[in-house]
DSSP file (Angstrom, degrees, kcal/mol; ACC not computed):
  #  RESIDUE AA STRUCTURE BP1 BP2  ACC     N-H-->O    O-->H-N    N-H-->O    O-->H-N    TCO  KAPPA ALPHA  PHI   PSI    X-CA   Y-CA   Z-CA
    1    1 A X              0   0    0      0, 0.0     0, 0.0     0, 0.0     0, 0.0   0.000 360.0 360.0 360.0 131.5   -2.2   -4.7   56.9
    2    2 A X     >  -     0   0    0      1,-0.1     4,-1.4     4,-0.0     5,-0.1   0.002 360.0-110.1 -89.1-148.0    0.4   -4.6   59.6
    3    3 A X  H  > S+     0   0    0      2,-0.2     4,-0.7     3,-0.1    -1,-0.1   0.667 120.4  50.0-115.7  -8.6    3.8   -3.4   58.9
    4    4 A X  H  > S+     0   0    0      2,-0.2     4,-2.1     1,-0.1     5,-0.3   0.924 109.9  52.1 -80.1 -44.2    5.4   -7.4   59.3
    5    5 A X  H  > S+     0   0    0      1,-0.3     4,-3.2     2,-0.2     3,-0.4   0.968 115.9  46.4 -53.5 -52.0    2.5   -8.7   56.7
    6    6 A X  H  X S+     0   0    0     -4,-1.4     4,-1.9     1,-0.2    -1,-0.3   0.906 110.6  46.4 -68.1 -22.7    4.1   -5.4   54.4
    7    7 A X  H  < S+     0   0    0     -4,-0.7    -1,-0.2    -3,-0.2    -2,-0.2   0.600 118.6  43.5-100.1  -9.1    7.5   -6.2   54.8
    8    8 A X  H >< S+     0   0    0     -4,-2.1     3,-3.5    -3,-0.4    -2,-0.2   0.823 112.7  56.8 -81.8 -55.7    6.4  -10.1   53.9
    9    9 A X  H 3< S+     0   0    0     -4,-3.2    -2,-0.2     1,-0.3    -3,-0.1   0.827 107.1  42.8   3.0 -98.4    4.5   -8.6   51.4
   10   10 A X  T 3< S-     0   0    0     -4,-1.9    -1,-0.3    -5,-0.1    -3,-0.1   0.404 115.4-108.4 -28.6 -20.0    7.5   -6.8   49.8
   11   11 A X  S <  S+     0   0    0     -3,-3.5    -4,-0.1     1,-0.3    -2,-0.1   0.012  71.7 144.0  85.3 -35.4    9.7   -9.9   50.1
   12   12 A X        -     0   0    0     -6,-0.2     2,-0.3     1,-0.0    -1,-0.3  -0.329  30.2-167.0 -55.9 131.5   12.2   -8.1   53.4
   13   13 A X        -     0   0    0     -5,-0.0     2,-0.3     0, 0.0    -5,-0.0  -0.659  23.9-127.1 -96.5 133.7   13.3  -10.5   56.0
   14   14 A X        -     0   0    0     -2,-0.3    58,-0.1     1,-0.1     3,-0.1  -0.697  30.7-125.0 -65.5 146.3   14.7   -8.3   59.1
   15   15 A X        -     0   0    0     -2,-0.3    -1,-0.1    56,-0.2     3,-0.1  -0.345  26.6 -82.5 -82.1-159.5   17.9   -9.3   59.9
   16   16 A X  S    S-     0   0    0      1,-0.1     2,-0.3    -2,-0.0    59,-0.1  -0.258  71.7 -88.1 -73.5 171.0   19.5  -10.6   63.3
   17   17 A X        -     0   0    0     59,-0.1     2,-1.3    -3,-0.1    -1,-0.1  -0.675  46.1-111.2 -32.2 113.9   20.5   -6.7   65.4
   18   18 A X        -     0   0    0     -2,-0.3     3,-0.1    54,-0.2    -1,-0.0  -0.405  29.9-119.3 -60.4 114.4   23.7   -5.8   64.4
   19   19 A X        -     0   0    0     -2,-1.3    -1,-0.1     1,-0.1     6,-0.0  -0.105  40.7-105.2 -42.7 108.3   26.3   -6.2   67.6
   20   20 A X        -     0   0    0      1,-0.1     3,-0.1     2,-0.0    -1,-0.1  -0.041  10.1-142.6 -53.8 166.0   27.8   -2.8   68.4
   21   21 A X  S    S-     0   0    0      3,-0.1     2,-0.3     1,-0.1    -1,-0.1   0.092  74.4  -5.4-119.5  12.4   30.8   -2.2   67.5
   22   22 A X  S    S-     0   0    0      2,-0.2     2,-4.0     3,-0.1    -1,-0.1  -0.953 105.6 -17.9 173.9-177.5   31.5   -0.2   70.8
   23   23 A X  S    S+     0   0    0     -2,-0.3     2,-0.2    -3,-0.1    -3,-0.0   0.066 106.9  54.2 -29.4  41.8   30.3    1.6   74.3
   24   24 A X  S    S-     0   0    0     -2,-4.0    -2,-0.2    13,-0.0    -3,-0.1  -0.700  76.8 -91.1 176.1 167.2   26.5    1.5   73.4
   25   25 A X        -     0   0    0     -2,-0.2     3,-0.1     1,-0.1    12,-0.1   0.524  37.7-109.7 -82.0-134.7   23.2   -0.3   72.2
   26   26 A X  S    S-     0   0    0      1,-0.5    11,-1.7    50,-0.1     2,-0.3   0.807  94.9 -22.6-121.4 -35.8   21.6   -0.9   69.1
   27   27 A X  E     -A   36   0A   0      9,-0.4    -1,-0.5    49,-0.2     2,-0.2  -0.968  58.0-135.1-156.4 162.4   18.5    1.9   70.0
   28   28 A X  E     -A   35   0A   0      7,-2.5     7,-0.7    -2,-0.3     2,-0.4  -0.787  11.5-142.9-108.8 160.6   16.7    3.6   73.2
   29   29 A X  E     +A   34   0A   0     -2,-0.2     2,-0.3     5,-0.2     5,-0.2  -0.955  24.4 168.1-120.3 142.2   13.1    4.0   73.9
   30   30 A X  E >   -A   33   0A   0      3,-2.3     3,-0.9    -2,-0.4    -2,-0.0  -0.948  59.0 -37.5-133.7 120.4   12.3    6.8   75.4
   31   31 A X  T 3  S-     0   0    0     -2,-0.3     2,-0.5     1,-0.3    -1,-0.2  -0.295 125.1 -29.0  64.6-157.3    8.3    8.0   75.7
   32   32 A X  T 3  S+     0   0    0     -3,-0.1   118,-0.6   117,-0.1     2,-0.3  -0.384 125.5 101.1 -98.0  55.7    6.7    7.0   72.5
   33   33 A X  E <   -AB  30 149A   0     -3,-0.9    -3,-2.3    -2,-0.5     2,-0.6  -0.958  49.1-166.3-147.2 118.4   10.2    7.4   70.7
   34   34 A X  E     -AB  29 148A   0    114,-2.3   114,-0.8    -2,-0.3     2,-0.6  -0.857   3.8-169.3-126.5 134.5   12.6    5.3   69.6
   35   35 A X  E     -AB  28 147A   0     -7,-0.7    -7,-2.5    -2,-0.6   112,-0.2  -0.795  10.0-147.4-114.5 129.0   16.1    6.2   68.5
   36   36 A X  E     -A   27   0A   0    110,-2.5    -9,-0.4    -2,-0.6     2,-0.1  -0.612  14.5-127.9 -79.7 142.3   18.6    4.0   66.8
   37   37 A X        -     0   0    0    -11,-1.7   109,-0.2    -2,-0.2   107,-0.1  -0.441  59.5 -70.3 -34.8 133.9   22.3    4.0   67.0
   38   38 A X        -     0   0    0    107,-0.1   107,-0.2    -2,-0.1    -1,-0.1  -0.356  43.1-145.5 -75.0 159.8   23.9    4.2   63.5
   39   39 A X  E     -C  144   0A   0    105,-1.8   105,-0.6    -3,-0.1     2,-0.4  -0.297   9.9-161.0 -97.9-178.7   23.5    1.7   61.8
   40   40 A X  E     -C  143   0A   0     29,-0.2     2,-1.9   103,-0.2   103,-0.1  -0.998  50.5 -85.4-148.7 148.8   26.6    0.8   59.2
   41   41 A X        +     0   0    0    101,-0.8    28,-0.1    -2,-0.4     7,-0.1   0.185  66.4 168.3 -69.6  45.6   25.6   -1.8   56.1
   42   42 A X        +     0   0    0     -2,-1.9     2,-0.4     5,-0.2     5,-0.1  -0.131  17.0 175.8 -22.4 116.4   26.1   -5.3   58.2
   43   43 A X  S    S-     0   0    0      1,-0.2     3,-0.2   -28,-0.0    -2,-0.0  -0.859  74.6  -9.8-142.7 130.3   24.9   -8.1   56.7
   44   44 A X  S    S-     0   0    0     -2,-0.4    -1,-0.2     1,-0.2   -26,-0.0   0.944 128.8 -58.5  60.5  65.1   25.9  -11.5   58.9
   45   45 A X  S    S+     0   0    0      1,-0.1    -1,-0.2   -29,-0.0     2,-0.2   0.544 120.9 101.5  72.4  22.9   28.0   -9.5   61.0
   46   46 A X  S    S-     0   0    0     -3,-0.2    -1,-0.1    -5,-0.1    -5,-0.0  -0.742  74.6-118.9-156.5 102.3   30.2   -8.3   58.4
   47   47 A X        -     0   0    0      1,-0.2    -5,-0.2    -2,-0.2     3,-0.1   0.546  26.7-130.3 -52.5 154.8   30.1   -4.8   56.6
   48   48 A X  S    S-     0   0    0     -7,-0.1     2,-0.3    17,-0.1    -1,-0.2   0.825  79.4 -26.2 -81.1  -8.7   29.4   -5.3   52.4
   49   49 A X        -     0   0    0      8,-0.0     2,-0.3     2,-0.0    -1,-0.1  -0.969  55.8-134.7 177.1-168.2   32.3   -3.0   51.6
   50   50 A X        +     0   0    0     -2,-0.3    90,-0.2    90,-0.1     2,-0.1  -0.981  48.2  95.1-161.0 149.4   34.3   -0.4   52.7
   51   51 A X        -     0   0    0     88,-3.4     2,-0.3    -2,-0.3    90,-0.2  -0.409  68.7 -72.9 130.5 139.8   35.6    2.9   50.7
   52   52 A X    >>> -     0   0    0     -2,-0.1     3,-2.3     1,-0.1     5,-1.7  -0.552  53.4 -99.6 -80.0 123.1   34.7    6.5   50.1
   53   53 A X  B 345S+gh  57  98B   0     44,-2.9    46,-2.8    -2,-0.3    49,-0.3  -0.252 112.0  12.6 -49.7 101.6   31.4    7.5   47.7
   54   54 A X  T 345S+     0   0    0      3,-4.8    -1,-0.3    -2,-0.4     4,-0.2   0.747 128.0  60.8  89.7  25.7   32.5    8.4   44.6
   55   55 A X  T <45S-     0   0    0     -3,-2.3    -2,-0.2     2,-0.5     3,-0.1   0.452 127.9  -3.9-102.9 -85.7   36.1    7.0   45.1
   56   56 A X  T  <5S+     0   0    0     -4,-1.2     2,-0.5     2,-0.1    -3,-0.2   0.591 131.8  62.7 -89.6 -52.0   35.9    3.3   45.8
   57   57 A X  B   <S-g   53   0B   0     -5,-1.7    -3,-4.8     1,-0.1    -2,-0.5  -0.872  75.0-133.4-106.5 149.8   32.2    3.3   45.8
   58   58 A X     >  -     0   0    0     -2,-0.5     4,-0.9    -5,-0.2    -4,-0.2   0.051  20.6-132.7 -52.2 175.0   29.6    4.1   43.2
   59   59 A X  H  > S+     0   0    0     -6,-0.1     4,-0.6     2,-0.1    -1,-0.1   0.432 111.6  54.9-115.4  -2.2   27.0    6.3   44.4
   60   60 A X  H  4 S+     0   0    0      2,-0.2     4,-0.2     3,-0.1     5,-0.1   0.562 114.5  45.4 -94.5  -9.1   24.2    3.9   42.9
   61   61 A X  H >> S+     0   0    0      2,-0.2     4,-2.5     1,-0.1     3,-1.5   0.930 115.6  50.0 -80.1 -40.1   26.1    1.0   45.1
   62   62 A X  H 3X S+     0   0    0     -4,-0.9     4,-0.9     1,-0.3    -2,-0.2   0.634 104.4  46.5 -71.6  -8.0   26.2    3.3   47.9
   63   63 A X  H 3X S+     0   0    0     -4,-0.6     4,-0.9     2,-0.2    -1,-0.3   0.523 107.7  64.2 -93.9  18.1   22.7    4.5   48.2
   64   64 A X  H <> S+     0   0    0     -3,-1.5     4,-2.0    -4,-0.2    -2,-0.2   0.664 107.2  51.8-114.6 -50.5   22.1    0.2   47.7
   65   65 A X  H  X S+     0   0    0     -4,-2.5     4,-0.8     1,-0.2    -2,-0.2   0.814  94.9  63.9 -46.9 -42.2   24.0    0.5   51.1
   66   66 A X  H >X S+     0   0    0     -4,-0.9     4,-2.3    42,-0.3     3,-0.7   0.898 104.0  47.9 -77.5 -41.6   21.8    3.0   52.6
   67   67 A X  H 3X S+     0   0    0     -4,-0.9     4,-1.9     1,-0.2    -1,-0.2   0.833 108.9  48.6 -59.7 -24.0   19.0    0.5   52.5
   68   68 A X  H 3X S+     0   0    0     -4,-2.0     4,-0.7     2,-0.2    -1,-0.2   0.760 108.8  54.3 -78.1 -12.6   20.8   -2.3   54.0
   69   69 A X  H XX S+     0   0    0     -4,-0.8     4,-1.1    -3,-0.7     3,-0.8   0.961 112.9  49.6 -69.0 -54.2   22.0    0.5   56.8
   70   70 A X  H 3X S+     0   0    0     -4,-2.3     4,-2.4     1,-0.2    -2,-0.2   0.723 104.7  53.3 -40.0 -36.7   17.8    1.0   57.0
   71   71 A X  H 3X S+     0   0    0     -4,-1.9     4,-0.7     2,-0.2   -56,-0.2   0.905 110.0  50.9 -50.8 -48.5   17.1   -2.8   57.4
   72   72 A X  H X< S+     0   0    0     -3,-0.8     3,-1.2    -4,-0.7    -2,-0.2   0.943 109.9  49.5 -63.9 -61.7   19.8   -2.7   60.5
   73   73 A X  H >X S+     0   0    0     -4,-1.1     4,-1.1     1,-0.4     3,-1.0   0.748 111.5  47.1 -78.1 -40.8   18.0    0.2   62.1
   74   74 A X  H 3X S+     0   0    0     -4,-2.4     4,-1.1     1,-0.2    -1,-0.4   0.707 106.5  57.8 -71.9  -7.8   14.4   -1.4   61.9
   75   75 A X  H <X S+     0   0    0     -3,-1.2     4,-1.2    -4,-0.7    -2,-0.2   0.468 106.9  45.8 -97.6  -6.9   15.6   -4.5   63.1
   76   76 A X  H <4 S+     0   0    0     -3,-1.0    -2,-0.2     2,-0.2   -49,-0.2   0.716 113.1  52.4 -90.9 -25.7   16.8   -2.7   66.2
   77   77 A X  H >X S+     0   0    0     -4,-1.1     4,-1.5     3,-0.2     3,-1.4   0.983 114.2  45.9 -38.1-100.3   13.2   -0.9   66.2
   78   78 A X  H 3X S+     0   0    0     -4,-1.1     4,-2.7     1,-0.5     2,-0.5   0.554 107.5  53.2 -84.1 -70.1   11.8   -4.2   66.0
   79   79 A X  H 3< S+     0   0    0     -4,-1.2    -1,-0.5     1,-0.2    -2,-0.1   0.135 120.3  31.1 -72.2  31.0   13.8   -5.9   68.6
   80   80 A X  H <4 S+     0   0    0     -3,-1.4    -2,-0.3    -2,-0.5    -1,-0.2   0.378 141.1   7.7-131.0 -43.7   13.1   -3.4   71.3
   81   81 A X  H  < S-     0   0    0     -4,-1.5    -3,-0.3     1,-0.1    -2,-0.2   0.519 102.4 -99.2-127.6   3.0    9.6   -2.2   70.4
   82   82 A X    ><  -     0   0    0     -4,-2.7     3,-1.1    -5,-0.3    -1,-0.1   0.126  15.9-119.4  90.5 138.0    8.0   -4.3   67.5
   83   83 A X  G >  S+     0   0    0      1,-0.2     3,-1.0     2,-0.1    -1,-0.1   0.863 120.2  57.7 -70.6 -45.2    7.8   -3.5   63.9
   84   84 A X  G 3  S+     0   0    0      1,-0.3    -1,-0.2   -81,-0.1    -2,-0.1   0.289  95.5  60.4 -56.1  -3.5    4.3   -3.7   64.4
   85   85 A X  G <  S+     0   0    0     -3,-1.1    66,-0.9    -4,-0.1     2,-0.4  -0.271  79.4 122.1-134.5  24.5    4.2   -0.8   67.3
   86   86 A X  E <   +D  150   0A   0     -3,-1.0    64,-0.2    64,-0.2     3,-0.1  -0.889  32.5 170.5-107.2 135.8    5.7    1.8   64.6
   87   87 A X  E     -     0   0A   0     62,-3.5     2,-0.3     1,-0.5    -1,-0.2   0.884  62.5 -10.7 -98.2 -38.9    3.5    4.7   64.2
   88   88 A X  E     -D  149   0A   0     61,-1.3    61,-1.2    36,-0.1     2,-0.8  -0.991  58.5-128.9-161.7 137.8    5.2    7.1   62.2
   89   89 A X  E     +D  148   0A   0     34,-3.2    59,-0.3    -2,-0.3     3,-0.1  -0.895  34.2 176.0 -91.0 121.7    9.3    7.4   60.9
   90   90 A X  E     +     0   0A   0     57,-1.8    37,-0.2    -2,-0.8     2,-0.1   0.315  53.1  21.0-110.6  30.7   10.0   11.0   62.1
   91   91 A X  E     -     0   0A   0     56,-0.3    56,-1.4    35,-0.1     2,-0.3  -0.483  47.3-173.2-176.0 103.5   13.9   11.5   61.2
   92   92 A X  E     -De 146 128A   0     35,-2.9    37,-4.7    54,-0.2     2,-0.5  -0.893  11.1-176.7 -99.4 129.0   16.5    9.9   58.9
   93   93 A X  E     - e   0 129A   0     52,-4.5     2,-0.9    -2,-0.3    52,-0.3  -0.952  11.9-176.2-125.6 135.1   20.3   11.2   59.5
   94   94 A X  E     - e   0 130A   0     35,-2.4    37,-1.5    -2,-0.5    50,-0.3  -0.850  15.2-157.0-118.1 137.3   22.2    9.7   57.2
   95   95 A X  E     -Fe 143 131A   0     48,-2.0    48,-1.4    -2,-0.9     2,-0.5  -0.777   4.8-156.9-107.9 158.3   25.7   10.1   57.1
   96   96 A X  E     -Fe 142 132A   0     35,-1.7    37,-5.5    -2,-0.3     2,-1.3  -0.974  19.3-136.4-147.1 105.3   28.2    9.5   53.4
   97   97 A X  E     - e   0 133A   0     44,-1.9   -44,-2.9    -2,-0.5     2,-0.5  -0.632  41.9-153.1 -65.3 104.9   31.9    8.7   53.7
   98   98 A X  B     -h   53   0B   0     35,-2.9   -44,-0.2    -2,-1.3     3,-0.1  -0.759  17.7-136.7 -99.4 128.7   32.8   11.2   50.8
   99   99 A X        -     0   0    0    -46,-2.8     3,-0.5    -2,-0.5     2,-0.3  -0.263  58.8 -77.5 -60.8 163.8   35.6   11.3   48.4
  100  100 A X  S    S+     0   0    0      1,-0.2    -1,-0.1    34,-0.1     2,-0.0  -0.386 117.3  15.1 -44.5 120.1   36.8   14.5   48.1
  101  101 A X  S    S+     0   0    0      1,-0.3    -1,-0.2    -2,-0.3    -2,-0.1  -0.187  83.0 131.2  88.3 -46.4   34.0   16.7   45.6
  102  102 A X        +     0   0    0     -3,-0.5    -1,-0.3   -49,-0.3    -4,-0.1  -0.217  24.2 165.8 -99.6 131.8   31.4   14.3   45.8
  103  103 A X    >   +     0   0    0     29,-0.0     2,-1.7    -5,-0.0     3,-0.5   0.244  49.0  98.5-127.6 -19.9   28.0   16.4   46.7
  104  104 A X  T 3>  +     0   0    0      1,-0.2     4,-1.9   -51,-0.1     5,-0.3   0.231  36.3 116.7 -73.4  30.3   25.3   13.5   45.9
  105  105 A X  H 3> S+     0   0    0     -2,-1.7     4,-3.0     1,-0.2     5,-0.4   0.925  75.8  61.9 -74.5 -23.1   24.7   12.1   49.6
  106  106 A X  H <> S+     0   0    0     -3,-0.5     4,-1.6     1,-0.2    -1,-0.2   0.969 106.5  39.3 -22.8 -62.6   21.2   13.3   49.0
  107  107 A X  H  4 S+     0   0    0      1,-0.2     4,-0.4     2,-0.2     3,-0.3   0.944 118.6  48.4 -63.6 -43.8   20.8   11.1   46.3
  108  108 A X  H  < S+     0   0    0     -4,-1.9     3,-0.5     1,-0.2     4,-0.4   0.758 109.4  52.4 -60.2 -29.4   22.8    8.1   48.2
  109  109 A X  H  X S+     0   0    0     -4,-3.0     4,-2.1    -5,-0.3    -1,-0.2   0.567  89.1  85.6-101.0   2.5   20.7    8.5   51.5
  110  110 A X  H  X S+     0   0    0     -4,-1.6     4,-2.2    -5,-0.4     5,-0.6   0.970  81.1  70.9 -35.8 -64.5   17.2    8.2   49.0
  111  111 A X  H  > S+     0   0    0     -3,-0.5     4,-0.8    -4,-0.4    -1,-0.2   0.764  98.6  35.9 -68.0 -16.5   17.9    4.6   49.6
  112  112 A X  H >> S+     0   0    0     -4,-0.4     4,-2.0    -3,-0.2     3,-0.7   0.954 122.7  50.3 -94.3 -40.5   16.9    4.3   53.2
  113  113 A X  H >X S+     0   0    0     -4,-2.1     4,-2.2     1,-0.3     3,-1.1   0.960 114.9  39.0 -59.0 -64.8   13.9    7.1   52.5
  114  114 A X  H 3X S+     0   0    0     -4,-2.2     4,-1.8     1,-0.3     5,-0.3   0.825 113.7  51.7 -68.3 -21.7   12.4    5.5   49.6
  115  115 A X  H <X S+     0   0    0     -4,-0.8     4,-3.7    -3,-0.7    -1,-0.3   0.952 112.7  53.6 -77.6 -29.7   12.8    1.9   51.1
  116  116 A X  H <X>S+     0   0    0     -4,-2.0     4,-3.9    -3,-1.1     5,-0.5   0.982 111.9  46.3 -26.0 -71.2   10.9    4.0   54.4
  117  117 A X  H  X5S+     0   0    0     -4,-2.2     4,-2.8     1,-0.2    -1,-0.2   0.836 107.1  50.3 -46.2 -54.7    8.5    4.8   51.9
  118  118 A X  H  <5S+     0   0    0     -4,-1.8    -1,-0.2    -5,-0.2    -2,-0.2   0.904 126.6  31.0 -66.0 -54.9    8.0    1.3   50.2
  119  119 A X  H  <5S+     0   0    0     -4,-3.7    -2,-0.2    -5,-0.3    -1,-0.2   0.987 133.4  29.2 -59.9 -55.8    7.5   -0.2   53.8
  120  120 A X  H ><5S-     0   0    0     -4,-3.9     3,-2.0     1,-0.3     5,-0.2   0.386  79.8-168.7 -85.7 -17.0    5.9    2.7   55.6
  121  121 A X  G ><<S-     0   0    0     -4,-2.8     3,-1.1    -5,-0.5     4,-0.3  -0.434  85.1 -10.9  38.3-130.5    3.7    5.0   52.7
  122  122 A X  G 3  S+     0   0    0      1,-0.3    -1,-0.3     2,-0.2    -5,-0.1   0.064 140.2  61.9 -96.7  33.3    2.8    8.0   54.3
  123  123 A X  G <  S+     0   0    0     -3,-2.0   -34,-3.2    -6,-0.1    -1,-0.3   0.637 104.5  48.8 -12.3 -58.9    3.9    6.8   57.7
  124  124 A X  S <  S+     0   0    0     -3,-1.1     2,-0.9   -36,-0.2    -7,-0.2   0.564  81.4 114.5 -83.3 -23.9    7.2    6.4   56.6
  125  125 A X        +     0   0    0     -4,-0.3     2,-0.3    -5,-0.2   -36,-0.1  -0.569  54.3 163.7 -72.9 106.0    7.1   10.1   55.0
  126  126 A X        -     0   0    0     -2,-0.9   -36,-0.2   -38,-0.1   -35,-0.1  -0.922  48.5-101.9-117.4 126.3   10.0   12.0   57.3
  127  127 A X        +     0   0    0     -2,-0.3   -35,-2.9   -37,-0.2     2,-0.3  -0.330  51.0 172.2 -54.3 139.9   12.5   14.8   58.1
  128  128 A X  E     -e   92   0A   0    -37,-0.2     2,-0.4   -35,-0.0   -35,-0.1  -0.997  21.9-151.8-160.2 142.0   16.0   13.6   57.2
  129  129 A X  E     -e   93   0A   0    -37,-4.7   -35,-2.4    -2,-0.3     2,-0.3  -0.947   3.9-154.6-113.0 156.5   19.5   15.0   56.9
  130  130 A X  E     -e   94   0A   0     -2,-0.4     2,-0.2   -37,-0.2   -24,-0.2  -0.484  12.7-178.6-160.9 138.0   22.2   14.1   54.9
  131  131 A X  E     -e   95   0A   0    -37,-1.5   -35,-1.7    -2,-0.3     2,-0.4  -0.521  16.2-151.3-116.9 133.1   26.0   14.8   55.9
  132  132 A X  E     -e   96   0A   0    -37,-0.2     2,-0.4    -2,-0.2   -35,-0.2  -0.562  26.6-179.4 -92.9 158.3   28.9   13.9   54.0
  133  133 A X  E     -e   97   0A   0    -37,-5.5   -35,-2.9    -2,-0.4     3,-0.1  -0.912  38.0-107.4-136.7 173.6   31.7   13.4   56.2
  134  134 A X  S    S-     0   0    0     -2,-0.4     2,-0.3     1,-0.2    -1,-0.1   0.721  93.0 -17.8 -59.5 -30.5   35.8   12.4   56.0
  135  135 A X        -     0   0    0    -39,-0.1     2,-0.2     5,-0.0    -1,-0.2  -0.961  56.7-143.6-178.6 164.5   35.4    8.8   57.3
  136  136 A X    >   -     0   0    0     -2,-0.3     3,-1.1    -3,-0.1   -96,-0.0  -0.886  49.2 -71.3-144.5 157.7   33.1    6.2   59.3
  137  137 A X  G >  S+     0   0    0      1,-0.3     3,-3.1    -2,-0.2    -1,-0.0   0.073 113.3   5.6 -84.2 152.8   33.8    3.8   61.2
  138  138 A X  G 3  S-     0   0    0      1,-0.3    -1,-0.3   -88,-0.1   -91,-0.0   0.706 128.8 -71.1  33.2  45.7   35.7    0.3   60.0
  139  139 A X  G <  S+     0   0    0     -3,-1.1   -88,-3.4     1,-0.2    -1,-0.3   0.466  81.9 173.1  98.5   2.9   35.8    2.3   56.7
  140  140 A X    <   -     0   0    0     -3,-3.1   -43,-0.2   -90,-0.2    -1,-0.2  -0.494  35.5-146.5 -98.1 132.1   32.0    2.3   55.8
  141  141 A X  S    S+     0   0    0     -2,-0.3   -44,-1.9   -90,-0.2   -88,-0.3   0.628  83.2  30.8 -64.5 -20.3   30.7    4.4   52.7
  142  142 A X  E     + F   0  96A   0    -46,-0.2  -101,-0.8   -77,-0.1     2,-0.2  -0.924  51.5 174.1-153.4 161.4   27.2    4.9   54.8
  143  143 A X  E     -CF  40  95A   0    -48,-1.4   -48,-2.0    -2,-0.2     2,-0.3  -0.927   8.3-179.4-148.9 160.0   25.8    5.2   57.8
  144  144 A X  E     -C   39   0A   0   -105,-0.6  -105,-1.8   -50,-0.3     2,-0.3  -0.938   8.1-167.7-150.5 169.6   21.9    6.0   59.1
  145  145 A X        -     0   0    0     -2,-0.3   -52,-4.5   -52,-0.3     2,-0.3  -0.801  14.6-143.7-178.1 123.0   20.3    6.3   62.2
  146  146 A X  E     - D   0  92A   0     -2,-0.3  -110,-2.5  -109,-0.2     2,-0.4  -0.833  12.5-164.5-108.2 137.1   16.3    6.5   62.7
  147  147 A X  E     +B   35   0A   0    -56,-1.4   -57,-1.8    -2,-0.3     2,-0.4  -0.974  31.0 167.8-114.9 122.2   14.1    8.5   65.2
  148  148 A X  E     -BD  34  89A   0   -114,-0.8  -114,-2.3    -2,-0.4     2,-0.3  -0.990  28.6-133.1-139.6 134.5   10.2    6.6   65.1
  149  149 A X  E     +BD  33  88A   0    -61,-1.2   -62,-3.5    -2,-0.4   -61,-1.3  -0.532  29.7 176.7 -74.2 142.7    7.3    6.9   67.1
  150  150 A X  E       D   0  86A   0   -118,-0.6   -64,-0.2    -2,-0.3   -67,-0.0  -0.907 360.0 360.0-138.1-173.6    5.4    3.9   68.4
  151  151 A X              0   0    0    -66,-0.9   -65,-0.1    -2,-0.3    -1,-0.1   0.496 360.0 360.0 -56.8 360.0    2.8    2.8   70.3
């Protein structure tokens, strides 16, 4: 089964590439590597909320986030190398606009691994960070950014 047949499979549509949002593209290829820009949770060109984890957002909304930040970043995979050309995910960093206290980004940045997982099986099984920070850009509770081999 190829990896568009799983992601019909599954019911996931890619979206369109999200349009940067400043000075650089959406991923590079470099070698058999391709590395995304983060991605922030777009959906029609407009972020699903805005707000600090475990302020403003939940942390069950935000890790909901972290897959639609995953979506973004394969669909930038996809439009430079093919969904179909992905060998292996080797890196998630996911980053978590954190209230003040809030320790769970682990748990929030789950949603782009396990949706990895769901697409990818052990393909999809990856080295990942994930760093809470003071803010992200236009205010957005998550952000991700994927490193994948392909063909």
């Amino acid at each position: 089964m190829t990896w568009s047949e799983k992601l019909a499979e599954l019911g996931i549509e890619l979206p369109a590439v999200a349009a940067p949002v400043a000075a650089y593209v959406p991923a590079v290829r470099t070698g058999s590597h391709v590395y995304t820009s983060g991605q922030l949770p777009f959906v029609d060109g407009r972020l699903e909320t805005t707000g600090k984890v475990g302020a403003e957002v939940s942390p069950e909304e935000a890790k909901r986030y972290a897959r639609t930040c995953v979506l973004n970043a394969l669909a930038a995979v996809h439009a430079l190398a093919g969904i179909d050309s992905v060998v292996k995910v080797v890196k998630v960093v996911g980053f978590v606009a954190s209230a003040e206290g809030f320790t769970g980004q682990p748990a929030v940045v789950n949603g782009a691994s396990e949706l990895l997982g769901e697409i990818f099986s052990e393909a999809g099984a990856h080295a990942r960070s994930a760093v809470g920070v003071a803010e992200l850009p236009l205010g957005a509770p998550v952000e991700v950014e994927l490193i994948v081999e392909v063909q």
